[in-house]
N, C-alpha and C positions, 0 to 999 in steps of 0.2 A: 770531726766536721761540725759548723754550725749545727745545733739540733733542731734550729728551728727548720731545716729544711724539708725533716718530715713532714713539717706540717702541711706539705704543696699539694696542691691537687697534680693528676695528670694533666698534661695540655687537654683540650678537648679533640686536637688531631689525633692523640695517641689512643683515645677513648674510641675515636673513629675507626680506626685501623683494627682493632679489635672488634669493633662489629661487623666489619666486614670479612674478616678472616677467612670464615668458611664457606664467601659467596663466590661462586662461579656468574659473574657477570654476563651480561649480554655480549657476543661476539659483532663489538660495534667499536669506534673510539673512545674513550671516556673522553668529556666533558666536565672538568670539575668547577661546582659553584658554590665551594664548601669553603673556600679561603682566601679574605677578602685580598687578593693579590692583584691588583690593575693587571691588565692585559692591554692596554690601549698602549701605541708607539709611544715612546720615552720625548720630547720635542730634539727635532737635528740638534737647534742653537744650542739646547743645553749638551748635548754631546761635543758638539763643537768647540765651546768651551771647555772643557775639560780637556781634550786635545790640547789645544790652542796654549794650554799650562800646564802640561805635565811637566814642566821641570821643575815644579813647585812639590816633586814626588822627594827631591831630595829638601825639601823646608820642613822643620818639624811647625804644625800649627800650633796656636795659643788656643788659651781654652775659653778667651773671652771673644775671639774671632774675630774678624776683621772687622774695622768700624765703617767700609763702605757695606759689607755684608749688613752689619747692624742697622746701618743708616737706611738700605734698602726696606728691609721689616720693617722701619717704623714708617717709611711712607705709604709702605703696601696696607698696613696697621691704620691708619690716619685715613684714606680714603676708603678703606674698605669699610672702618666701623666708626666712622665719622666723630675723629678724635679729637678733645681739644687739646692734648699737650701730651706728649710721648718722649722720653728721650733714650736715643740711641745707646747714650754712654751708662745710663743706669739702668733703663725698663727691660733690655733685651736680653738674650743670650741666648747664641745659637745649640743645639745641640743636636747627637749623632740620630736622628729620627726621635719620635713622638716615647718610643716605646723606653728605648735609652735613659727619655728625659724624664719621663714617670717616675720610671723606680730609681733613677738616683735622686728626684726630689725630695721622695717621699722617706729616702735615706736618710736625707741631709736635716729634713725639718722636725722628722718624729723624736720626741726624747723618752730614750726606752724607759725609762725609769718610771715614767707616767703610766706606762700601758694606755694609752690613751686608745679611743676608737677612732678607725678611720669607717666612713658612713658614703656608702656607693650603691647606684645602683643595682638590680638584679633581675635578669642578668646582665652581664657586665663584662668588662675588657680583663679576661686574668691578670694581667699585671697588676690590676688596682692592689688584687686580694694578696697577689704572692708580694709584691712591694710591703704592705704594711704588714704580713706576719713577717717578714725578715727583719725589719725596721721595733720589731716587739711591739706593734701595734695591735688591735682587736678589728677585725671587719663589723661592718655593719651593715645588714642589707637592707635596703626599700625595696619591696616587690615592685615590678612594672605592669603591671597587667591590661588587661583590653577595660577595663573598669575606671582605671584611674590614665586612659588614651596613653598607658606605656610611661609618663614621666612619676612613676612614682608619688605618693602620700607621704609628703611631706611634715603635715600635718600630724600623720599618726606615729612621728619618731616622739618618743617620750624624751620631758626636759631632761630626766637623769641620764639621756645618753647624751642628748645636746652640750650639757654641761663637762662629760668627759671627750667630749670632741676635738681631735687638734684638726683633723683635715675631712673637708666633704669632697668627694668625688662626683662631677655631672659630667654625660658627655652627650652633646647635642651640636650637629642631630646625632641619634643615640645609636650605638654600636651594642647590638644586632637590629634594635624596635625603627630606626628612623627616625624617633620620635622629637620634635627641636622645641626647648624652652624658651616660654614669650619672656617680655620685656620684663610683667607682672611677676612671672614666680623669679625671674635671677633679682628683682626689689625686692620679694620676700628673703631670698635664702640671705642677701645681703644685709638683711635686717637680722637676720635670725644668727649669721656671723658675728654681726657689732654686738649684739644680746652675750651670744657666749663666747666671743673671740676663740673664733674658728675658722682655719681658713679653707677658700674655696677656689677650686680645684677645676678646670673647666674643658675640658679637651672636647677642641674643637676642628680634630684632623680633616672629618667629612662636610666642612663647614661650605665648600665652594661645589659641592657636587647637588645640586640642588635644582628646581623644576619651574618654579614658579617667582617665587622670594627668594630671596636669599636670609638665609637663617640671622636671628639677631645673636649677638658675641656679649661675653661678661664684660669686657672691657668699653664694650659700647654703651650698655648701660651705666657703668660709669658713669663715661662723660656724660650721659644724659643727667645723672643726680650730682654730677659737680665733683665727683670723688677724684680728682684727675692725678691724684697719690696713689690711687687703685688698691688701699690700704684692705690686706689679707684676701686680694683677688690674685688669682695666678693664671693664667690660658696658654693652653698648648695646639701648636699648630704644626704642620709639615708639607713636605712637596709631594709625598708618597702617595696620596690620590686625589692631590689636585692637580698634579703634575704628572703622573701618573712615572715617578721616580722612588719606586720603593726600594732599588739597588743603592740608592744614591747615602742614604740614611741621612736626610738630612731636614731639620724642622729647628724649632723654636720655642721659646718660654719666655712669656712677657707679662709684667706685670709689676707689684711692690717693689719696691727699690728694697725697704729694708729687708726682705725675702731671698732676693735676688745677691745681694753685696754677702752675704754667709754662702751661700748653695755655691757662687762660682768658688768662693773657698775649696769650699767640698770637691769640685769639679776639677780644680788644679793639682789636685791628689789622688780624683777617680780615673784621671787619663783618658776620657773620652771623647779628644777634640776633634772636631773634623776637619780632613787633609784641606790645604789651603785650595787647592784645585778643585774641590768641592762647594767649597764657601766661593768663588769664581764661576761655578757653576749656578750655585745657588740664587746669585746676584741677575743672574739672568733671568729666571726664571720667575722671583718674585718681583720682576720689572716690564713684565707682560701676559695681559690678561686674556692676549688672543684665544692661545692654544686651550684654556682653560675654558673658554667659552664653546671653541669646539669642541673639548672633554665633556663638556654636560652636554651639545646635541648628541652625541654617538649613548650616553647614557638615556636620556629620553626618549630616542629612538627604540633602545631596546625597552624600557619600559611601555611603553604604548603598543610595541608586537606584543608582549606578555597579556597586558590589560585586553586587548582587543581578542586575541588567540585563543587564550588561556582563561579569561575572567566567568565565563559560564562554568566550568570544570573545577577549576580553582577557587578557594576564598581568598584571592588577590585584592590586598588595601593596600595601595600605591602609599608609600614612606613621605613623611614630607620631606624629606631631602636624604642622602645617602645612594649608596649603590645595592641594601639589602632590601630582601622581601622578607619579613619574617611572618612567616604563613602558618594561621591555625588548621591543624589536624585533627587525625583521630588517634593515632600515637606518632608520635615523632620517631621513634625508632626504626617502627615497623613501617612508615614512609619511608627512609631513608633505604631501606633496606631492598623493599618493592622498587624503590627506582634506582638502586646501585643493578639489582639481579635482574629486572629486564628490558632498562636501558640506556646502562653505566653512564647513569649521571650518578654525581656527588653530589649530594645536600647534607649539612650539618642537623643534627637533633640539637634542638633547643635546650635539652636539659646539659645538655656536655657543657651551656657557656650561662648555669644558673645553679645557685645551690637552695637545699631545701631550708626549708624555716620552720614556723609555726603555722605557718598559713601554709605551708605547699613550696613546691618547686615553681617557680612562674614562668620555668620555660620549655617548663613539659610539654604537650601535642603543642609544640610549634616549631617549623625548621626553620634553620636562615640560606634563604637564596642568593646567592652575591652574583649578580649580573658584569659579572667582569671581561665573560669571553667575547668572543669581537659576536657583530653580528650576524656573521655568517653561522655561527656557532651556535647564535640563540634560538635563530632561526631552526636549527636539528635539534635542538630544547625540543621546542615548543612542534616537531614534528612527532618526537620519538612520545611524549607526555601525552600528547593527542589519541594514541593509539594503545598507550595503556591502562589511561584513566577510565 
């Protein structure tokens, strides 16, 4: 077998499973908030459609996807981060969810021979880290801490790693912290790319679940400095919670053309196109912003019972966008555990989705809350936490 494959971490579910092992839970429901998995209805229309083509179960798809598919993403791309030029036929390509599209990216682009690093936050999306040891890459982590408001010190990565750089990983708003990069720092990393021609990396899944603003996108600053080549910017997007279709597997990567014209290479040999009926599906989906709109009240909803409920007991800082609480403790564990055993909720420890450094683990005493179950549910959160805190 590969050897690099030792080198993986546990999932941090499996890490969870083991801490729980020897709990005798509360004799209640469990409520799990441990995995960001939507809970909100799927929308009919896109069910509908899917219906409506399944005889497309007998079409095998292409792996560059359908060009009304494509065409849709770049109008949804254009009004949403106010684009001046996108094109369907070279900036897009659809692929089977966010998660898919990561680590066969990061397959496609790394050249093992460099050992090069790839530079992500921490904590951070596993994929980043198992993507680039498979790829013979080096991780590199930026702590996120409450010190530098979760997006990482930029600042303090040293030129000698910036210089063996191929890929930077952001994801904002950021997956566990909430945390969303302004305008400001995606012009610096963008600067600090064309310095060491490195490219950046942007996943931007949790970009429509938001409160207030809506988060700014790398591709949008682009257009604002003119780069409308979108030269070594990459952004990844999907329907899985903004559409709350995470069965569906189905997202997006846009960006450099000359990025993009090798990776579908890669892609037409990786085999993982999504079924036509899905791309039919999809086209729906990112061609209305209804349901998406009601997807963020039913999230805001439940944030504001949490703030209002919960904010005396809790050190609840409301995310600027996303569906997590990532909430400081006094161990992460030993939270998680006090409220599996007296009352079976699920919360994640912080340190399962953060590795240590020099400085520390950065995602020790803090859990991540994913407010995903409806609110009927939150609402027995926030009755059973009541009564144990």
């Amino acid at each position: 077998m590969n050897s690099s494959l030792s080198l993986l971490h546990p999932y941090p579910f499996e890490k969870l499973n083991a801490l729980f092992k020897d709990i005798k839970p509360a004799d209640m429901p469990l409520i799990a908030l441990s995995i960001g998995e939507p809970k909100h209805p799927a929308p009919e229309f896109v069910k509908q459609a899917i219906i409506d083509n399944f005889q497309h179960l007998s079409t095998y798809p292409n792996s560059k996807g359908l060009p009304e598919l494509r065409q849709s993403i770049a109008n949804w791309l254009t009004q949403r981060f106010q684009l001046n030029s996108i094109s369907a036929e070279d900036h897009i390509l659809p692929v089977t969810g966010t998660r898919e599209g990561i680590f066969s990216f990061v397959q496609a682009l790394i050249n093992r021979e460099d050992a090069p690093y790839v530079v992500m936050p921490n904590p951070f999306y596993q994929i980043y880290e198992g993507a680039a040891l498979l790829a013979g890459a080096k991780p590199y982590f930026i702590n996120c801490t409450p010190e530098n408001d979760y997006l990482g010190d930029f600042d303090a990565v040293p030129a000698e790693v910036w210089e063996k750089t191929a890929l930077l990983f952001v994801c904002t708003p950021g997956n566990p912290t909430g945390a969303v990069l302004s305008k400001e720092q995606f012009k610096k990393l963008i600067q600090l790319s064309d310095q060491y021609n490195f490219v950046i990396a942007s996943d931007e899944c949790y970009s429509e679940l938001w409160f207030d603003q809506a988060p700014v996108g790398l591709l949008e600053v682009c257009a604002e400095i003119g780069r409308d080549d979108y030269k070594n910017c990459i952004v990844f997007h999907s329907l899985s919670k903004r559409s709350n279709l995470p069965g569906m597997r189905s997202g997006f990567v846009a960006g450099d053309a000359e990025l993009l014209k090798p990776y579908l290479k890669f892609r037409t040999y990786h085999g993982a196109a999504m079924p036509v009926q899905h791309q039919l599906a999809s086209i729906a989906a990112w061609n209305d912003e209804a349901h998406v709109e009601e997807n963020r009240q039913q999230y805001r909803a439940k944030f504001n019972l949490f703030q209002s409920e919960l904010g005396s007991l809790l050190a609840l800082k409301k995310p600027d966008a996303g569906f997590y609480y990532w909430l400081q403790v006094d161990h992460d564990e030993a939270f998680a555990k006090t409220l599996m055993e007296k009352a079976h909720i699920k919360v994640l420890p912080g340190r399962y989705l953060s590795r240590e450094t020099t400085d520390g683990n950065p995602g020790e005493n803090h859990v991540r809350m994913a407010l995903v179950a409806d609110l009927a549910q939150c609402e027995q959160v926030v009755q059973r936490l009541k009564k144990i805190l």
